[in-house]
N, C-alpha and C positions, 0 to 999 in steps of 0.2 A: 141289518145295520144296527152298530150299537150306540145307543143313546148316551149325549153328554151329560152330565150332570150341573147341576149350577156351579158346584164348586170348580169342574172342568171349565166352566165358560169364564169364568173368573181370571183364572189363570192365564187361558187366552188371553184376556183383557188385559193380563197386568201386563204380559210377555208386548202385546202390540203397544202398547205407551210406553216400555222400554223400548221400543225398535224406531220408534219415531222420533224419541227424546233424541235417542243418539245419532238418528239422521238428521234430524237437524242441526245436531252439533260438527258434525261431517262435513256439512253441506258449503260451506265458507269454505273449509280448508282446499276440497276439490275444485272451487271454482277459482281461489289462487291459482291453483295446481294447476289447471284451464289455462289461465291465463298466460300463466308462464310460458306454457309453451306454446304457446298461440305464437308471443313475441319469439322466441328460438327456431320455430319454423318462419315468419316472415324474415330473421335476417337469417336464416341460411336460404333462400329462394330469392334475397335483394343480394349476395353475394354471389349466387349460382350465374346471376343474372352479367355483375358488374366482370363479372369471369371473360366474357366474353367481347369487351373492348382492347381495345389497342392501348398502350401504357403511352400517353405523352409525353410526360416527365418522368426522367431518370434523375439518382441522386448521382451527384459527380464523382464521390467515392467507388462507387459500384462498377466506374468506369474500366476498361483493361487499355494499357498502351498496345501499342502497336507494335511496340518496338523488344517487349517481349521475348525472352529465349524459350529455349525449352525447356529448362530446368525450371521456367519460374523465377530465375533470379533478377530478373529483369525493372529496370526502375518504373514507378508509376507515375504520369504527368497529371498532377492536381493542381486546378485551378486553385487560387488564391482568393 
């Protein structure tokens, strides 16, 4: 096995206090980055969810008559 040298161990030492400075400096931006999507997975999983009711209200535009041809040309009755 080959022996380090001081001057080797040194190196190591400066290389690990660069690895740790910059992890620290990381360390905030991924725990944003955490969070973010913490919140983008709860509202797709409160959407998944609300998927699954019955619509109560309709807007009245969205309404079709009845009275409708086929072509479509048919007049729409909107409330006032």
């Amino acid at each position: 096995m080959q022996r380090l040298s001081p001057r080797d161990g040194r190196r190591l030492e400066l290389l690990m206090r660069r690895l740790d400075r910059a992890a620290g400096e990381i360390n905030p931006i991924l725990i944003v980055l955490v969070v973010g999507l913490l919140i983008l997975n709860a509202i797709r999983i409160v959407s998944l969810g609300l998927s699954s009711f019955p619509i109560t209200r309709v807007n009245p535009d969205c309404l079709m008559s009845s009275t409708s041809t086929v072509g479509g040309g048919g007049a729409v009755d909107r409330p006032m």
